[in-house]
C-alpha positions as CSV (number, residue, x, y, z in Angstrom):
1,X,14.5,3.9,-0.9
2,X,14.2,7.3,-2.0
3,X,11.6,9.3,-3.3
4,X,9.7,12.8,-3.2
5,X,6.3,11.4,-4.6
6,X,4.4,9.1,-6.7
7,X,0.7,9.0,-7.5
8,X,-1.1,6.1,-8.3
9,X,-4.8,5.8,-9.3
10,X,-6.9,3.1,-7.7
11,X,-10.4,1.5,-8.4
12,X,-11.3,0.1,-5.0
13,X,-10.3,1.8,-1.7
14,X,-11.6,-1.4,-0.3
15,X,-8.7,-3.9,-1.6
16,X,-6.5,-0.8,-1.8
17,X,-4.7,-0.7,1.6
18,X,-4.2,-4.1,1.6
19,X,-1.6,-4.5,-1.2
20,X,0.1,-0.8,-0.1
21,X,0.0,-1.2,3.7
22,X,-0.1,-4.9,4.5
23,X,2.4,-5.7,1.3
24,X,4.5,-2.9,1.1
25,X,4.3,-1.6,4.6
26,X,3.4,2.0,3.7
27,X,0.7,3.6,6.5
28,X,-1.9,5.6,5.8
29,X,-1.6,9.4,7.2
30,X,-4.6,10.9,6.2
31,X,-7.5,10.6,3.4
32,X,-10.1,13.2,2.1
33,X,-13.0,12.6,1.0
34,X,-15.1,14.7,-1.8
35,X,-18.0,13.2,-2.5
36,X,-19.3,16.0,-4.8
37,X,-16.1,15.1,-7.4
38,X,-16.1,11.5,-6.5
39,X,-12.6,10.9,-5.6
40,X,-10.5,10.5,-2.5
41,X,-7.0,10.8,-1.8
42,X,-5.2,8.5,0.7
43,X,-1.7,9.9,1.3
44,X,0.4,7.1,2.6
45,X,4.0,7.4,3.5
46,X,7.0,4.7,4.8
47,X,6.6,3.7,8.6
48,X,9.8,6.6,9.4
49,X,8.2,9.2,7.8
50,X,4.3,8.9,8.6
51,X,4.3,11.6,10.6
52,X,4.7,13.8,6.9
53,X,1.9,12.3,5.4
54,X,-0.4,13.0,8.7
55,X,-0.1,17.0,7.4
């Protein structure tokens, strides 16, 4: 599959990674936190390209 991005709001970073890592097979390469806005992204990429989302 190909694709250059897709962003996907989720409630519950807890039950998160297992559906898009452990279903999918996508990896998680890095996640920031800001507690101050309340929101953190978790950029997850394909098991070839993790090294991208590790940036």
């Amino acid at each position: 599959m190909t694709y250059l991005q897709a962003m996907v709001r989720g409630t519950d970073l807890n039950r998160s990674p297992g559906f898009y890592c452990d279903l999918l097979g996508l990896r998680e390469g890095r996640r920031q936190v800001h507690d101050k806005d309340r929101f953190t992204p978790v950029f997850l990429a394909t098991p070839a390209e993790s090294h991208v989302a590790a940036r």
